[in-house]
N, C-alpha and C positions, 0 to 999 in steps of 0.2 A: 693121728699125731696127738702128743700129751701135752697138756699146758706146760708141764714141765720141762719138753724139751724147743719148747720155743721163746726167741732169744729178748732178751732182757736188756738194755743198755743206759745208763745214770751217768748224766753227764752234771755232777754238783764240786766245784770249786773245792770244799772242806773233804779233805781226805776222810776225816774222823764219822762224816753222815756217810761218806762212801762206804767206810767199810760196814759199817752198820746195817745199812739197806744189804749188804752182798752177806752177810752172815743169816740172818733172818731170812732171806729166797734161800742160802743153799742148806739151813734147817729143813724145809717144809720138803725140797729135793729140787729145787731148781739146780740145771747142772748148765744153762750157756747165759750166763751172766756176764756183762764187759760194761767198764766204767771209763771214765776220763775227765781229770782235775783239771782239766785245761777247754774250754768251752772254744778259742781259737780251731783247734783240731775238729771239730762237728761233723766236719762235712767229709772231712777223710775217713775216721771211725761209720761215719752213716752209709757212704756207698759201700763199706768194706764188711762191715756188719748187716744189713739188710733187716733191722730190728725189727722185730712184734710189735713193743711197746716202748716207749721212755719216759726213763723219771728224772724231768729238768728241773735245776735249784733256777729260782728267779731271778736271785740276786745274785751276780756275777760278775767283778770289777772287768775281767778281760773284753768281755761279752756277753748282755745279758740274756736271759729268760726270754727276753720278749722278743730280743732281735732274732732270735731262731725259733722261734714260733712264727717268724714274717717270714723266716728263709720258707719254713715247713709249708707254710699256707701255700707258695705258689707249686711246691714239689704236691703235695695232696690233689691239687684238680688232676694229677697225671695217674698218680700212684695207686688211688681209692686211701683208703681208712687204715692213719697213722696213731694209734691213741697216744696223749702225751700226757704223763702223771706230772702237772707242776707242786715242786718243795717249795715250801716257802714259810716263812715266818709271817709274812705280812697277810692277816686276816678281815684289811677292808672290803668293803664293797667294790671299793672301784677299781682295787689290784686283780680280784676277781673277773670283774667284768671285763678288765683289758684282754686278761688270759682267755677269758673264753671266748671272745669276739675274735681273737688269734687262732682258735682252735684247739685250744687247750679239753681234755677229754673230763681231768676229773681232778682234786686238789691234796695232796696229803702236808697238815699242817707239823712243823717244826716248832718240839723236839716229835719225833715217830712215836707213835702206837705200834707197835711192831706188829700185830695182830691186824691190825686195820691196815698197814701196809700190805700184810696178802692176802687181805679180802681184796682191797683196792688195783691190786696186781691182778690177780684170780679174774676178777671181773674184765679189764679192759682186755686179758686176753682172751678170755672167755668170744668178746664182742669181735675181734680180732681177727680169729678164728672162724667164725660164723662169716667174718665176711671174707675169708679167704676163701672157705667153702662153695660162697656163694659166686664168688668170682670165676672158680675150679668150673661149679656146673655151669654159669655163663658161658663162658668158654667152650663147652662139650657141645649147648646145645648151639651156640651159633657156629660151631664148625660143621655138624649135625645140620642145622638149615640150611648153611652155604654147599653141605654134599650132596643135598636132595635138590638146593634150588638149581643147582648148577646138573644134577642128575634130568632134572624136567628141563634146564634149558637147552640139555643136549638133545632130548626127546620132541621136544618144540623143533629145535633146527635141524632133527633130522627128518620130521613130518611133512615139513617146507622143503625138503630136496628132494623127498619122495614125492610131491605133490608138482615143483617143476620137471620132475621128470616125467611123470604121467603128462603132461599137457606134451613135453617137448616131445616124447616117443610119437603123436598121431603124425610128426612130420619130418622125425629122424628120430629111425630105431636105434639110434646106437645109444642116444640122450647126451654124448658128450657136449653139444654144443654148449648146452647150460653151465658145463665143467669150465672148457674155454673160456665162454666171455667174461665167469667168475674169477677165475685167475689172472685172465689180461686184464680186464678192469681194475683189480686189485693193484697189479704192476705198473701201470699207465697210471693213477693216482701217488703209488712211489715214485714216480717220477717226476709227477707235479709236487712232491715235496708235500704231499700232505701227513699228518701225525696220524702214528701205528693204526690207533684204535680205530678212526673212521677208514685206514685201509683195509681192516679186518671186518669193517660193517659191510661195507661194500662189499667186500666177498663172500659175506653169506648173504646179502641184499640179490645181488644181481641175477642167481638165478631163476627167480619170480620174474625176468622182466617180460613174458609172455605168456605168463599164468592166463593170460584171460585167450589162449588160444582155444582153452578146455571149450567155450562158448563156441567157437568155427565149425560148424560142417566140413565132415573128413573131404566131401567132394572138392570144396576149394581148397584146403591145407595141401589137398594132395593131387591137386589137377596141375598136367603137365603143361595145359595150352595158356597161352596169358585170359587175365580173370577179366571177366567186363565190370564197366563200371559199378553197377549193381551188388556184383560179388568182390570188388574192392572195395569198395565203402565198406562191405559186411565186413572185411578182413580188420580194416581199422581198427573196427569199431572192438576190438583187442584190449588195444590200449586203455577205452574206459571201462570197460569189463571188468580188466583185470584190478584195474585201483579201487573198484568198486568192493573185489573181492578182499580186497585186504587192507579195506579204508576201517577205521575204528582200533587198528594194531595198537596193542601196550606199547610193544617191546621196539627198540630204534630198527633194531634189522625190519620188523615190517613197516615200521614208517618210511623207512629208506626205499624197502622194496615197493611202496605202494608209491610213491614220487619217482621210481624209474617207471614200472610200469606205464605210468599215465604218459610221463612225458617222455620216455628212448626213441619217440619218432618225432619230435618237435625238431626242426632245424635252425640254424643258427642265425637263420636272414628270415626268420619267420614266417616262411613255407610249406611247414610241416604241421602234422594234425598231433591230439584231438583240438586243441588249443590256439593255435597259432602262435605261440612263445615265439620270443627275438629276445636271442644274445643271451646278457645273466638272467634273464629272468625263467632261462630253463633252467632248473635245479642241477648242479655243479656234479653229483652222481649220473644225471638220465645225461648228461653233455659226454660222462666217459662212457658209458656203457654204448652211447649211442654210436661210438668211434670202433670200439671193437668187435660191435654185433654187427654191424654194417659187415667190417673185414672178413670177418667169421664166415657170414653168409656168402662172400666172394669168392673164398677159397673153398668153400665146402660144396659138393655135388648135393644134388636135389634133385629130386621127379624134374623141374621144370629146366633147371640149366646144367650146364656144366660148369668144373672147378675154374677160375680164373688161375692162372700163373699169378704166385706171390707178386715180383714184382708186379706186375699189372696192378693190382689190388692195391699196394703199396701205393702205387704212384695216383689211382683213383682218390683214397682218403687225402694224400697229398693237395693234389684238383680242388676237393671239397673244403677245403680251409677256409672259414672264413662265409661258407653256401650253408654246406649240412650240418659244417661241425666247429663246434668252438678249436679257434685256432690254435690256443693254448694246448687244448688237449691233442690236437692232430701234433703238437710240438715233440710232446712227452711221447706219443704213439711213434715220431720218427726215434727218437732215442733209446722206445724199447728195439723196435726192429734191429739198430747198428750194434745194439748190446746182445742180440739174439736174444731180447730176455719174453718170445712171446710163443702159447701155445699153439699148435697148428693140427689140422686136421690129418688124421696118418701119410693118404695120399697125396699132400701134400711137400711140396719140394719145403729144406730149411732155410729159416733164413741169412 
């Protein structure tokens, strides 16, 4: 872009300074020049124009100089860098200081130097310019950081669902479960009415919530006979494995994931391990997860048992309201079931 073709706007009361400023710019070859004798009008001319620079008379019985350099000051924290050439015949100090404490760029004194008007022109578009430039590359580079940031956070969460899925295949090759209890978790929290974002944390949280099976000897993960106590304890012992693995996370999805981990086997009456949690003090994600990895695991066949019948399953988390599982959530888990809004294992009847 030319100095020349960006836009010029004089808002001075005396037609006769007007025309004068507009003959001297379109000498040198300024061609988008716009004035107005009426300083009332500012604000119409200024969204409609989108000026470079302006050259404001001070004195102005309608409206003065200074009252639109207060308008200008709060529009500039938005805009960036407005330069404003104040006219003025008044050559004190303290007319000065006012203007410039308003934001005023640079002074051209009355009667003009015509010559010094497009030096003084030339210049603050010059600055103008430079900072529209720089605005331009700001721009490029932070949509540039957000394409890359957002390139590596897909590569982060798709690491994480490659890494739940390695753990969940030693004990279902299909890995869906991880899929299911992400999804129903997700809709079970729509239905507690919680906001977007934390439903969409949750669903990429919840697949980690047995990340720390990777720890388990396949012999137990996948022994069909019930575990003795020894080899239960060992099985637990999951839960802090897993938090352990993905304790120190930047990012909310592994803080999230590392607070289900630890706690989706805490129960609601305080029964449940690693912790012994009661009620709210199990984190409000490991209370849903904890509702539909339960069901999940009900309806789904395994080395060790066979698929329950939906209902059955249904009516066991029902049972538990209030034992294993916050009742609140066993609420919202009735309401996905009657809305069919929940994933289910293929062999599985719908709901």
């Amino acid at each position: 872009m030319q100095l020349e073709d960006m836009t010029v706007f004089i808002v001075d009361d005396e037609p006769s300074s007007v025309a004068l400023l507009q003959r001297t710019l379109e000498r040198v070859g300024f061609s988008r020049i716009y004035a107005t004798t009426d300083p009332t009008r500012f604000e119409e001319f200024l969204h409609r124009l989108n000026p470079d620079v302006i050259l404001l008379d001070m004195h102005m019985p309608q409206r003065s100089g200074l009252e639109i350099l207060r308008f200008l000051q709060g529009r500039r924290e938005n805009d960036g860098y407005l330069p404003v050439l104040v006219l003025t015949s008044d050559t004190t100090a303290e007319a000065k200081h006012r203007a410039l404490n308003l934001g005023a760029a640079d002074f051209l004194q009355k009667p003009f130097d015509l010559l010094e008007v497009v030096l003084r022109v030339r210049h603050l578009l010059e600055i103008r310019y430079l900072h529209l430039r720089l605005k331009d590359e700001n721009l490029r580079l932070e949509a540039a950081v957000q394409a890359r940031t957002q390139e590596l956070h897909e590569a982060h969460l798709d690491a994480l669902r490659r890494l739940a899925y390695a753990a969940e295949f030693r004990d279902d090759d299909t890995g869906s479960h991880v899929h299911r209890v992400a999804e129903n978790a997700s809709r079970l929290a729509q239905r507690l009415g919680l906001e977007a974002g934390w439903v969409e944390v949750i669903r990429r949280a919840a697949p980690l919530h047995d990340i720390g099976k990777i720890a388990i000897p396949d012999a137990i993960l996948r022994k069909t006979s019930r575990l003795t106590p020894e080899e239960y304890e060992l099985m637990k012992s999951h839960t802090v494995v897993g938090a352990a693995m993905l304790e120190g996370g930047k990012s909310v999805y592994l803080q999230m994931a590392q607070r289900i981990a630890r706690s989706h086997h805490e129960h609601f009456d305080g029964s449940g391990y690693p912790d012994g949690l009661k009620g709210e003090a199990i984190p409000l994600e490991a209370r849903v997860v904890a509702v539909v990895d339960v069901f999940d695991a009900l309806v789904s066949q395994r080395p060790f048992k066979q698929a329950w019948p939906v209902p059955e399953a249904v009516a066991e988390i029902r049972r538990q309201a209030g034992l294993h599982f916050d009742p609140e959530a066993v609420g919202a888990f009735l309401r996905c079931v009657r809305a069919g809004d929940l994933l289910l294992p293929d062999p599985a009847k719908s709901l």
